[in-house]
KOLPA-904633 format. One record per residue (C-alpha): residue in one letter; x, y, z. Coordinates in steps of 0.2 Angstrom, whole numbers, plus 5000, padded with zeros to 4 digits. Example, Ala and Ser with C-alpha at 12.3 -4.5 7.8 and 13.67 -1.06 7.14 Angstrom:
2
<rest:a x:5062 y:4978 z:5039>
<rest:s x:5068 y:4995 z:5036>
This chain:
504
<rest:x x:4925 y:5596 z:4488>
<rest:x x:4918 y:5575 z:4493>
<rest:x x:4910 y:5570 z:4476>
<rest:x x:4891 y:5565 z:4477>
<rest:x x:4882 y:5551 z:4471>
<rest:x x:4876 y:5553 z:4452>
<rest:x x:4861 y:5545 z:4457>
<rest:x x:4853 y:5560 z:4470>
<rest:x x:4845 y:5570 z:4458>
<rest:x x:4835 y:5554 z:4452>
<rest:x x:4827 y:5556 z:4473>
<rest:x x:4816 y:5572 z:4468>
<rest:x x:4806 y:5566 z:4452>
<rest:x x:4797 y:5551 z:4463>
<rest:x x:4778 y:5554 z:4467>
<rest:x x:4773 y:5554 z:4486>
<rest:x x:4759 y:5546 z:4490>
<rest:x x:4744 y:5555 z:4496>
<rest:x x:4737 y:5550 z:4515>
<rest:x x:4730 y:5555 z:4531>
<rest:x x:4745 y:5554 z:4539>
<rest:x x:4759 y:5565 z:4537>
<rest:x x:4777 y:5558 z:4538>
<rest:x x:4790 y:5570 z:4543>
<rest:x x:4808 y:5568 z:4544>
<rest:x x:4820 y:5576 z:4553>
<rest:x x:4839 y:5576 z:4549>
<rest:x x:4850 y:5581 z:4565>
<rest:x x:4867 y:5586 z:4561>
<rest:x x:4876 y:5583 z:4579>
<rest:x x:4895 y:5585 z:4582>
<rest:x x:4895 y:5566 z:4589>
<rest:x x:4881 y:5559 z:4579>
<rest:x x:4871 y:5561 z:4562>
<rest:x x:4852 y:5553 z:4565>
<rest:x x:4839 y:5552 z:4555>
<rest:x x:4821 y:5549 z:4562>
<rest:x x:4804 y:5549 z:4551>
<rest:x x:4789 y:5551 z:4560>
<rest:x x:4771 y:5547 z:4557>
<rest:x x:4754 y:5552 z:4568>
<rest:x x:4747 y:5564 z:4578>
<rest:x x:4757 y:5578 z:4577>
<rest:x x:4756 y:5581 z:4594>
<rest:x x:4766 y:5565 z:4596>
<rest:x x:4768 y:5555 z:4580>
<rest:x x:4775 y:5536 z:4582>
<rest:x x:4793 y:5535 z:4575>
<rest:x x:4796 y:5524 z:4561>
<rest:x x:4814 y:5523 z:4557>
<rest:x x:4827 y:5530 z:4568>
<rest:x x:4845 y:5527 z:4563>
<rest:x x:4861 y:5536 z:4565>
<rest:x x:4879 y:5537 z:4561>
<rest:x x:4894 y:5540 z:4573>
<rest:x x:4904 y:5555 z:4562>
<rest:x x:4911 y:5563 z:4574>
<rest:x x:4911 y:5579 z:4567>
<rest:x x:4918 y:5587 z:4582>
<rest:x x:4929 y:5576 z:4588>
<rest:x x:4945 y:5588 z:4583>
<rest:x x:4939 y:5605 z:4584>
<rest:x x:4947 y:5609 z:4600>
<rest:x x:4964 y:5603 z:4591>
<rest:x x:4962 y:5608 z:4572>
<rest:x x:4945 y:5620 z:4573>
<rest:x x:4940 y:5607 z:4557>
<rest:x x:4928 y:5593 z:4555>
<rest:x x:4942 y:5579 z:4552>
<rest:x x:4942 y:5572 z:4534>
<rest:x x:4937 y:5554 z:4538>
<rest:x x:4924 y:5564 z:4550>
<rest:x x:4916 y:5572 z:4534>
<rest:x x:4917 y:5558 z:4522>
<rest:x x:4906 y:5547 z:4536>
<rest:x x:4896 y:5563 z:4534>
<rest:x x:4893 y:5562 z:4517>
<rest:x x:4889 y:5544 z:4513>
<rest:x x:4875 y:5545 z:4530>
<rest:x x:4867 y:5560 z:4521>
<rest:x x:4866 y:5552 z:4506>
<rest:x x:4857 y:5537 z:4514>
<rest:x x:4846 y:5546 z:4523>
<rest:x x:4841 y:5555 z:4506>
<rest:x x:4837 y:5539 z:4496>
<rest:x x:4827 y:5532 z:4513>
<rest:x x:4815 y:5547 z:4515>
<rest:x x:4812 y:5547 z:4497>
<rest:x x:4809 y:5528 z:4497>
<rest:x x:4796 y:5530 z:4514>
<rest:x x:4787 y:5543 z:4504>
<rest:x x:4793 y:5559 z:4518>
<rest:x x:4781 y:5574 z:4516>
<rest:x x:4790 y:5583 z:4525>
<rest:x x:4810 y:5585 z:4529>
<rest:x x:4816 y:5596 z:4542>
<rest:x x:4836 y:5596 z:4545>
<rest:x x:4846 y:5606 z:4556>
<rest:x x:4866 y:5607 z:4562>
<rest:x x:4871 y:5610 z:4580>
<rest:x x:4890 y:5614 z:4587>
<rest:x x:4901 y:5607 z:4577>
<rest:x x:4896 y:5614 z:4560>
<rest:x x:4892 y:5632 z:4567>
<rest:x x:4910 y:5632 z:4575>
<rest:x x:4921 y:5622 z:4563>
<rest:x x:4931 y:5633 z:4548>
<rest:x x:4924 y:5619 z:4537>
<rest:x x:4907 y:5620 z:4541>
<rest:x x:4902 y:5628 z:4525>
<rest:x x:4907 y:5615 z:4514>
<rest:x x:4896 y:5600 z:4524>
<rest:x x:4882 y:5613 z:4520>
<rest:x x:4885 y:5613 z:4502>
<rest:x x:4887 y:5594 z:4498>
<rest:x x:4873 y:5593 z:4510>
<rest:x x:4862 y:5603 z:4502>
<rest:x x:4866 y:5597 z:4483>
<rest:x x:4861 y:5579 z:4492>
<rest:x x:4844 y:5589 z:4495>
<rest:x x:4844 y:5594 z:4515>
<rest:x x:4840 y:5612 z:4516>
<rest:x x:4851 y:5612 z:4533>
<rest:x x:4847 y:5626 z:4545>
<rest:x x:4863 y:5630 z:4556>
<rest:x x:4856 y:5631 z:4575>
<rest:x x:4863 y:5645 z:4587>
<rest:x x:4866 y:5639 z:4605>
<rest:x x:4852 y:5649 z:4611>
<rest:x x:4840 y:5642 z:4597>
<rest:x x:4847 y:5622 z:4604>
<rest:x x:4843 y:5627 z:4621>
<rest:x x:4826 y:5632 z:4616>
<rest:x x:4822 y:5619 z:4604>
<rest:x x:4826 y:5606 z:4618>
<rest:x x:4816 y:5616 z:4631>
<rest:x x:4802 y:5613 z:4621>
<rest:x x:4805 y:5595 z:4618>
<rest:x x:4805 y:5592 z:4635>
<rest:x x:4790 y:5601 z:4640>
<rest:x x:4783 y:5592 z:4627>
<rest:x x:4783 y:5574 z:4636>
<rest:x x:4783 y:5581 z:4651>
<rest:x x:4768 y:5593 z:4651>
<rest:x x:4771 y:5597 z:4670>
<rest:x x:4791 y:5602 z:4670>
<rest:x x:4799 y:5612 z:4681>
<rest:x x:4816 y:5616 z:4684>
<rest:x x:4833 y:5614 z:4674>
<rest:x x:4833 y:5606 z:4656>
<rest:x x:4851 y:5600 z:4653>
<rest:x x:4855 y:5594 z:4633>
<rest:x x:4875 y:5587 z:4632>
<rest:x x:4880 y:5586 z:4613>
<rest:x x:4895 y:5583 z:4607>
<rest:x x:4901 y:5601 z:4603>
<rest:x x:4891 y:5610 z:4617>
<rest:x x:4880 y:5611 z:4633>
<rest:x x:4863 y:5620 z:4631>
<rest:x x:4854 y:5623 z:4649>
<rest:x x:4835 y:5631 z:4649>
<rest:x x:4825 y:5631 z:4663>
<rest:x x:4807 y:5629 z:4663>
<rest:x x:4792 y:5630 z:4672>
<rest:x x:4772 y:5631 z:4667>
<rest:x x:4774 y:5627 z:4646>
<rest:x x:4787 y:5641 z:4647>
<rest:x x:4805 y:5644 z:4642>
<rest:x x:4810 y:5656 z:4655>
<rest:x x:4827 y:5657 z:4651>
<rest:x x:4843 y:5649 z:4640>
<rest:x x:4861 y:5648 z:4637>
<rest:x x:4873 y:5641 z:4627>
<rest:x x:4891 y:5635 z:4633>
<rest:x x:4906 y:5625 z:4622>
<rest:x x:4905 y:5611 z:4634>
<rest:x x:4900 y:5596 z:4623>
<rest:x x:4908 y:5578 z:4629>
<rest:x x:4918 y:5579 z:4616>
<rest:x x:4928 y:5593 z:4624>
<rest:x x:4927 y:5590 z:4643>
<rest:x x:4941 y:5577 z:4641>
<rest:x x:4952 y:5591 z:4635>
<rest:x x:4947 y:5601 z:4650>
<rest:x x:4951 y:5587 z:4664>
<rest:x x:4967 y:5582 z:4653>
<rest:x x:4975 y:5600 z:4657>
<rest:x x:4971 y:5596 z:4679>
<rest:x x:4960 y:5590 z:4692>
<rest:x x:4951 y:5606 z:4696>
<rest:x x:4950 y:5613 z:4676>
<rest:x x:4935 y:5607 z:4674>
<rest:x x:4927 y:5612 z:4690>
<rest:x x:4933 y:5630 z:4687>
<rest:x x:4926 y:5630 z:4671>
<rest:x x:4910 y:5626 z:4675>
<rest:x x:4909 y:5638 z:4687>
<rest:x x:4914 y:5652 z:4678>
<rest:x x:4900 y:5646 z:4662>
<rest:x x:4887 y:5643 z:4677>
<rest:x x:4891 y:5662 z:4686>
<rest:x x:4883 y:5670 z:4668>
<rest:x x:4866 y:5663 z:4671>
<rest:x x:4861 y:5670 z:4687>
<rest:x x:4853 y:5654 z:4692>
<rest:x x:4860 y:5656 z:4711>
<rest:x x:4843 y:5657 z:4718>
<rest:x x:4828 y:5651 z:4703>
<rest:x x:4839 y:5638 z:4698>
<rest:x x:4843 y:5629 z:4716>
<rest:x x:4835 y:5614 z:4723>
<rest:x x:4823 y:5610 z:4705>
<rest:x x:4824 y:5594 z:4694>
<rest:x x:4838 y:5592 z:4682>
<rest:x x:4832 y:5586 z:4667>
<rest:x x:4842 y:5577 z:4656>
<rest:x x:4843 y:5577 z:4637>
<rest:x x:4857 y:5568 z:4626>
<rest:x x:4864 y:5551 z:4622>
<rest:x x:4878 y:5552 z:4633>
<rest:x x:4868 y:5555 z:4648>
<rest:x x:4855 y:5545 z:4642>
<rest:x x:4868 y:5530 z:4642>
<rest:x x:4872 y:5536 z:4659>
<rest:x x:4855 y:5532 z:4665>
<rest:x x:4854 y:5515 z:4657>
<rest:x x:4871 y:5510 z:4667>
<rest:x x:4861 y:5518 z:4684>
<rest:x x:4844 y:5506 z:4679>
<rest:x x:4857 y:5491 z:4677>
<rest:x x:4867 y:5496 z:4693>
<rest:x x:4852 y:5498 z:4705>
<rest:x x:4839 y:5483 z:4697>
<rest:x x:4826 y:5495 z:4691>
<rest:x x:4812 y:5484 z:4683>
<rest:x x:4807 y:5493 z:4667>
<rest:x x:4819 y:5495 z:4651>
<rest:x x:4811 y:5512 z:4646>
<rest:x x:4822 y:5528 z:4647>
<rest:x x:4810 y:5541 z:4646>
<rest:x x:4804 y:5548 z:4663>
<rest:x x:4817 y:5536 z:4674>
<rest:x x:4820 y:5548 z:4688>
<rest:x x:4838 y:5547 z:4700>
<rest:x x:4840 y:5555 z:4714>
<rest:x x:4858 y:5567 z:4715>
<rest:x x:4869 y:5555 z:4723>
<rest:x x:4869 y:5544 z:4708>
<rest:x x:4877 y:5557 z:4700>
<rest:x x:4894 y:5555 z:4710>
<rest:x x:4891 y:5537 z:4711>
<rest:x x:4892 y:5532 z:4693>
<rest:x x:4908 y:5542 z:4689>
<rest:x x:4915 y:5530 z:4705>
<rest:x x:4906 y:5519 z:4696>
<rest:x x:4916 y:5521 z:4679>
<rest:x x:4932 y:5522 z:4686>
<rest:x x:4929 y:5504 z:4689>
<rest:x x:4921 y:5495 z:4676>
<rest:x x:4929 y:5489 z:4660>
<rest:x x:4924 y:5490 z:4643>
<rest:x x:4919 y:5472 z:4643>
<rest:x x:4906 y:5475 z:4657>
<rest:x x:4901 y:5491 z:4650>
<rest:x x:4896 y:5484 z:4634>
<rest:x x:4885 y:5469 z:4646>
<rest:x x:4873 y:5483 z:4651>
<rest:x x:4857 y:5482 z:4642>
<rest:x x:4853 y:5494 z:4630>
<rest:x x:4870 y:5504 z:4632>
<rest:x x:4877 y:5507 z:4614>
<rest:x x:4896 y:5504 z:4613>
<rest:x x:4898 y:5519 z:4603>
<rest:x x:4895 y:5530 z:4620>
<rest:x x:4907 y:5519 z:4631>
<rest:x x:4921 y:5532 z:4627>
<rest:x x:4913 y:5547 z:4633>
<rest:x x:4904 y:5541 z:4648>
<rest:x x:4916 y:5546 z:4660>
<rest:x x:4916 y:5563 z:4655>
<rest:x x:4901 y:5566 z:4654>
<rest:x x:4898 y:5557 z:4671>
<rest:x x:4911 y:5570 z:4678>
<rest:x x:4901 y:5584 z:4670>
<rest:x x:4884 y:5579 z:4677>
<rest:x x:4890 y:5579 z:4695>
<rest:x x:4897 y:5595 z:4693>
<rest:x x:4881 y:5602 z:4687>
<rest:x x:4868 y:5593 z:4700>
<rest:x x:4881 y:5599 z:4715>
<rest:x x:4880 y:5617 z:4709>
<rest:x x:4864 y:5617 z:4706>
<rest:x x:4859 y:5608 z:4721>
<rest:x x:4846 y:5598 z:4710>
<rest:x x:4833 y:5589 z:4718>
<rest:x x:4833 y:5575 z:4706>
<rest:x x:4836 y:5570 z:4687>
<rest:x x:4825 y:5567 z:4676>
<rest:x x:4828 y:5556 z:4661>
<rest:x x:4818 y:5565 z:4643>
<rest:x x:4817 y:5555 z:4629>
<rest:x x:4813 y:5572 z:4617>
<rest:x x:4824 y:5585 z:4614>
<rest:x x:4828 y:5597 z:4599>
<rest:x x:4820 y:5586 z:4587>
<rest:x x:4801 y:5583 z:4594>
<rest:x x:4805 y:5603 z:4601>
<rest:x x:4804 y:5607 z:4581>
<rest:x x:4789 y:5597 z:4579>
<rest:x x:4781 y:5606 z:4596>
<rest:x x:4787 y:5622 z:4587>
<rest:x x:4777 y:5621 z:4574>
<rest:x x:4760 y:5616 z:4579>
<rest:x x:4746 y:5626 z:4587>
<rest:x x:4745 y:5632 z:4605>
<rest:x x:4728 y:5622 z:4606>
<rest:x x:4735 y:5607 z:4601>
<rest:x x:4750 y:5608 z:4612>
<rest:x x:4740 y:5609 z:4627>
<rest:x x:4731 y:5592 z:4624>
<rest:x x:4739 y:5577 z:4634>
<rest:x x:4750 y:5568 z:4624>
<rest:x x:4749 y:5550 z:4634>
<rest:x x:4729 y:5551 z:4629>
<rest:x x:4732 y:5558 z:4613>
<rest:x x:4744 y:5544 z:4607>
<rest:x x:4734 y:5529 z:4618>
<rest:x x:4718 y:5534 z:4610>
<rest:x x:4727 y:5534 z:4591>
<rest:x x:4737 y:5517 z:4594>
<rest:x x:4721 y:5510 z:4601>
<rest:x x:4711 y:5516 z:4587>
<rest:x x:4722 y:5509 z:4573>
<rest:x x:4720 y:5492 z:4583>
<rest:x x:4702 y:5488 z:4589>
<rest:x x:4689 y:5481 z:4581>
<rest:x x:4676 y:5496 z:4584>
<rest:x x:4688 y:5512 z:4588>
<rest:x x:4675 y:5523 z:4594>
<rest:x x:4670 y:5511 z:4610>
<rest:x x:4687 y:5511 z:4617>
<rest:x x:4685 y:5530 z:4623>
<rest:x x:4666 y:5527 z:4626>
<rest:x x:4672 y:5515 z:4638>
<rest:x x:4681 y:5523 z:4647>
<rest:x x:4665 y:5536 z:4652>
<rest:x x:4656 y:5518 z:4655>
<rest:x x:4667 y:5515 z:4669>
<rest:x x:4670 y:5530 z:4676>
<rest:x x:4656 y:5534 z:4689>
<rest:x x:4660 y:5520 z:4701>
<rest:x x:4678 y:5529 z:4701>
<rest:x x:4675 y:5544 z:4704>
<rest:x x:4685 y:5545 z:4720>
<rest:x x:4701 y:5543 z:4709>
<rest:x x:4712 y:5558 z:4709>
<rest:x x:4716 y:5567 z:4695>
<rest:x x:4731 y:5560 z:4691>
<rest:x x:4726 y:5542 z:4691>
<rest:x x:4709 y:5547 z:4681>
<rest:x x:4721 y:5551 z:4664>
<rest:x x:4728 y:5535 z:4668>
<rest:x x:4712 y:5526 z:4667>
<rest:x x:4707 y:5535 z:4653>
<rest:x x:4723 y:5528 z:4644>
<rest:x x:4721 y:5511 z:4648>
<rest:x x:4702 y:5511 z:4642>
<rest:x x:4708 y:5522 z:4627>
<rest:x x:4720 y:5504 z:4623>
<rest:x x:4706 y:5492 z:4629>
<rest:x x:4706 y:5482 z:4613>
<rest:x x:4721 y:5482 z:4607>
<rest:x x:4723 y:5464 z:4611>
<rest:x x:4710 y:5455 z:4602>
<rest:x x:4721 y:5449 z:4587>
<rest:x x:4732 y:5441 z:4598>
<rest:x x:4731 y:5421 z:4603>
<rest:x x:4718 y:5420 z:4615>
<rest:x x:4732 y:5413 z:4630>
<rest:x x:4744 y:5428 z:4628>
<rest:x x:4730 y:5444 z:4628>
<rest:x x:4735 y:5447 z:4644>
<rest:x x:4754 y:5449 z:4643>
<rest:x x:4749 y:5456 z:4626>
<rest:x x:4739 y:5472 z:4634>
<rest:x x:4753 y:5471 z:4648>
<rest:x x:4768 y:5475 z:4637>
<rest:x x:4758 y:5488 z:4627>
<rest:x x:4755 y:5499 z:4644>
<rest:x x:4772 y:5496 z:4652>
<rest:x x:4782 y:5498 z:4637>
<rest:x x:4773 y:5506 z:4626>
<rest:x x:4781 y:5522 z:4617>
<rest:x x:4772 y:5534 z:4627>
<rest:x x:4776 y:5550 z:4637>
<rest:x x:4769 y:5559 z:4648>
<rest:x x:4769 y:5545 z:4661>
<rest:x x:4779 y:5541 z:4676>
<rest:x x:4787 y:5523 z:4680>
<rest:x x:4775 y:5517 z:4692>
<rest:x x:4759 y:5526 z:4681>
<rest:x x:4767 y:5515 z:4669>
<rest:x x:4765 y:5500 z:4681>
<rest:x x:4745 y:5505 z:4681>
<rest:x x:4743 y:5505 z:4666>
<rest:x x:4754 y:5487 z:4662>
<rest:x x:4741 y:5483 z:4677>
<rest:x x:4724 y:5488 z:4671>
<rest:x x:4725 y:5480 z:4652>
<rest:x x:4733 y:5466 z:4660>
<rest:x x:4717 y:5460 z:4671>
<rest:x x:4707 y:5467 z:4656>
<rest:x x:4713 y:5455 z:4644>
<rest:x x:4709 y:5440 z:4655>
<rest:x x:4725 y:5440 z:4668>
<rest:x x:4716 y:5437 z:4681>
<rest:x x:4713 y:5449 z:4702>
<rest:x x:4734 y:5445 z:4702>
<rest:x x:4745 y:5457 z:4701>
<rest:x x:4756 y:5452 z:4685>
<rest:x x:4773 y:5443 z:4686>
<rest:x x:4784 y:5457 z:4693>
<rest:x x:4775 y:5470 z:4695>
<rest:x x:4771 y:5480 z:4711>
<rest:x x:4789 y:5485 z:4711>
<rest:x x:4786 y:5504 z:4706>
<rest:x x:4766 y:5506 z:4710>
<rest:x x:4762 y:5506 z:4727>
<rest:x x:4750 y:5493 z:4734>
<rest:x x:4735 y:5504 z:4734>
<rest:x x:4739 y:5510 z:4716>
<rest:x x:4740 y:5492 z:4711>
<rest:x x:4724 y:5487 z:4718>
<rest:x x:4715 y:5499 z:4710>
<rest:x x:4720 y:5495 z:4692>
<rest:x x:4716 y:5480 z:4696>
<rest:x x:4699 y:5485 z:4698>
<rest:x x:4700 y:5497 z:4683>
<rest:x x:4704 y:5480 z:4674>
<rest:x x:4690 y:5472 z:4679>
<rest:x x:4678 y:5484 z:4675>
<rest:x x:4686 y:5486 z:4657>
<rest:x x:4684 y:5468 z:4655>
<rest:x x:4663 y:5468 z:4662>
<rest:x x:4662 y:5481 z:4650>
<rest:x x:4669 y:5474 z:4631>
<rest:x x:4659 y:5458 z:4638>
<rest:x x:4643 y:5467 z:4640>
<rest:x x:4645 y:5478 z:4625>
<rest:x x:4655 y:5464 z:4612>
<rest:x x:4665 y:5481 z:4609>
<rest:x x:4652 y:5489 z:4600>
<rest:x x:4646 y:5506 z:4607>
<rest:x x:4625 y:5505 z:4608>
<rest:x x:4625 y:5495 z:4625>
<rest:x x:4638 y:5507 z:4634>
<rest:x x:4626 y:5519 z:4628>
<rest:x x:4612 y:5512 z:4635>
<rest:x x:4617 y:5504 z:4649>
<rest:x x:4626 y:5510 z:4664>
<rest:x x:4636 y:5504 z:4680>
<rest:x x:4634 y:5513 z:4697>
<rest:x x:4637 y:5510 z:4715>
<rest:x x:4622 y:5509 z:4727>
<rest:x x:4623 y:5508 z:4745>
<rest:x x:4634 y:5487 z:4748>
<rest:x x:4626 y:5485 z:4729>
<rest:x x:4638 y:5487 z:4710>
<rest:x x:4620 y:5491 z:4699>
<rest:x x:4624 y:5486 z:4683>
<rest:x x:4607 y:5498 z:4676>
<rest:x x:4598 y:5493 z:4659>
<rest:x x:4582 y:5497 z:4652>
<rest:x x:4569 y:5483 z:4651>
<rest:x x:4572 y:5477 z:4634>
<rest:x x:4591 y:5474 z:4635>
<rest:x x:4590 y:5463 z:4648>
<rest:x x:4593 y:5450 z:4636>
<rest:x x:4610 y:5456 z:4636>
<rest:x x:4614 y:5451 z:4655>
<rest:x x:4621 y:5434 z:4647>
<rest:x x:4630 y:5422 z:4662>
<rest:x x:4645 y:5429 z:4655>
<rest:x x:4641 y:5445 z:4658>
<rest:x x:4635 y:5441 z:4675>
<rest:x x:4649 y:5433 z:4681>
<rest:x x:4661 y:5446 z:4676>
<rest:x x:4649 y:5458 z:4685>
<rest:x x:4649 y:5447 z:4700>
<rest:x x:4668 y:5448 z:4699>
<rest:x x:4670 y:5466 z:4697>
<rest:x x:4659 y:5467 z:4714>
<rest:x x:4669 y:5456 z:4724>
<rest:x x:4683 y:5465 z:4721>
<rest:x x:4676 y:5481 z:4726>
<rest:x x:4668 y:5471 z:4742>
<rest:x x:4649 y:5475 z:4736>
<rest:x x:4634 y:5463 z:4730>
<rest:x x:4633 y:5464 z:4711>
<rest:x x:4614 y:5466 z:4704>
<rest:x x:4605 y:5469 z:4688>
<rest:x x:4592 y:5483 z:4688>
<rest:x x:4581 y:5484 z:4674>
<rest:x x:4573 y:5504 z:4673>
């Protein structure tokens, strides 16, 4: 048996500190990697505050040795042992730990359980069906909407679910992890095409599982998708919700069998320690989309681990949206008066009432962060606002709703009727305009109100034949400052009407 640090025992005699916010850690045990992630927030969709992981390798020779390799569980060990001394330092409330393929199948399995649990990870040992599920969840979870095909490439295994309405309507679980479709394509061209067939024919997916979205789930994929944002120019660095069509499929495994390590390791955000396993699971994906005759893939930054967290909260809180739910927190913890941020966003709302649904939660989100800017130097609000809508860690949004929302805090925050420095890229041109317009109001609004909520309360904004009616009672007229009136006059403009003040 590995020896354990002397100290560990020290780790569970440390007080936690009492506060609002839970932190919650989650230990997953992977048969390529071991990561660690803490969370904080909203449970619904709490911020991450670490995220670190170590490349063991657990799986790399069951198909040879049916054993996690010795150097394998030593890297194990001392990564367990980390993470055990950071959670207690970060004051975790709450650890959640769980193993996936490689320790369910290897004959040493046990014995990582043991060391892991005298280290203080009460590890619970995942079935396939139980991954499947916990990844379904995680997807839907981001992407409230999903519908079709959830796809999750580990190391050790491939876990398919498909999905539709907030459901899991069905789940399987097959010993096809990257680690072992090189030994499949080692043993012949067609081995691993056969293979997959065969695993595929036990889900009956033939008809409910044809022409849907493949959603994909997993490091290896999720490098493959960072390779296809590099290969075709695609202006935003976020993963989640990046959306290919099929064909890319195909095309990145010709890709691959092109490019060197050297160029590899140029792409942004591509780690290194995926460059080995690409290929395969390129090759495995193109399998996958052609039988299933997907209609596209679609990139989820959640899986099993944010599917535990759904798991466990209530059904009334998992049907609340998680992009307004995590704007409205992250604009709260940074504005000066939090409560005027949503009231703003009610302020502005009747003279877009036309908006469809869809761009109303956008809107919504954008007024939700609509003063999350104010600490920052007064020449750099703008591209302050612009990088917390289109990079923001947020979920439940598309790429171009992504450009909205860049777009919106960016005129808000002083940028200007422009549209920003590449953007109109992903948004169409009517989309663009809009948020522009959505900007503009923002921006009339915190002037008028000084982010305080009594004169949104009071006052209200409202189109009237070729007139924008900025309405207020007769002893706030005092508040129709030049600033103000100017901002009115060039919300107006924008919207092709006369601005006027209407006392009442």
């Amino acid at each position: 048996m590995l020896a354990i640090s002397e100290s560990i025992p020290k780790l569970f005699t440390r007080e936690k500190k009492s506060r609002s916010n839970q932190r919650t850690a989650i230990v997953d045990i992977g048969s390529n990697s071991i990561r660690l992630v803490v969370y904080q927030g909203p449970a619904r969709v709490p911020a991450i505050l670490f995220n670190e992981k170590v490349m063991a390798g657990l799986g790399k020779e069951l198909a040879t040795t049916g054993a996690i390799a010795d150097d394998s569980m030593a890297l194990a060990v001392r990564g367990l042992e980390r993470f055990r001394h950071l959670c207690d330092d970060m004051a975790v409330d709450n650890i959640k730990s769980f193993a996936t393929a490689a320790v369910r199948d290897a004959s040493n399995g046990k014995d990582l359980l043991k060391v892991a649990s005298q280290i203080g990870f009460d590890v619970m040992v995942l079935d396939g069906e139980e991954e499947a599920e916990l990844t379904a969840l995680g997807v839907i979870s981001a992407i409230p909407d999903a519908k079709g095909i959830v796809g999750d490439l580990g190391g050790g295994s491939l876990e398919l679910a498909l999905v539709e309405n907030g459901k899991v309507l069905d789940k399987y679980s097959f010993p096809l992890g990257v680690l072992r479709v090189a030994d499949l394509r080692a043993k012949g061209k067609d081995k691993l095409k056969r293979q997959v067939r065969k695993m595929l024919k036990k889900t009956g997916w033939e008809k409910d599982g044809q022409q849907l979205p493949f959603y994909l789930v997993g490091g290896s994929w999720r490098s493959l998708a960072r390779l296809d944002m590099y290969d075709s120019g695609y202006p935003l660095r976020v993963i989640h919700h990046y959306e290919m069509q099929p064909q890319r499929a195909r095309r990145l495994v010709s890709q691959l069998a092109r490019m060197s390590r050297d160029k590899l390791k140029a792409v942004p955000g591509l780690s290194t320690s995926r460059i080995p396993t690409l290929n395969d699971a390129a090759w495995l994906l193109s399998l996958l989309v052609r039988h299933f005759d997907s209609s596209k893939m679609v990139v989820s930054a959640y899986g099993v681990r944010e599917g535990m967290l759904f798991q466990s909260i209530s059904k009334a809180e998992a049907k609340r949206d998680p992009l307004l739910l995590a704007t409205e927190d992250s604009g709260s913890a940074q504005a000066r008066f939090p409560a005027n941020s949503k009231l703003l966003g009610k302020w502005i709302a009747e003279i877009f009432s036309d908006d469809p649904p869809e761009w109303q939660r956008i809107r919504q989100a954008a007024c939700n962060l609509g003063d999350v800017a104010w600490r920052a130097n007064p020449n750099f609000r703008a591209e302050r606002g612009l990088v917390m809508g289109l990079h923001g860690n947020w979920v439940g949004i598309t790429g171009p709703e992504r450009e909205m929302l860049g777009q919106a805090l960016y005129t808000s925050f002083g940028g200007g009727a422009n549209i920003f420095a590449g953007g109109g890229k992903l948004a169409s041109e009517e989309a663009t305009q809009r948020a522009i317009c959505w900007g503009l109001a923002m921006r009339l609004g915190q002037r008028l109100s000084g982010g305080t909520r009594n004169p949104l309360e009071q006052t209200r904004i409202r189109k009237s034949g070729d007139r924008l009616e900025l309405v207020m009672a007769g002893d706030l007229t005092h508040l129709y400052g030049d600033a103000v009136a100017k901002r009115h006059g060039n919300l107006a403009n924008k919207l092709n009407l006369e601005s006027a003040m209407v006392s009442e």
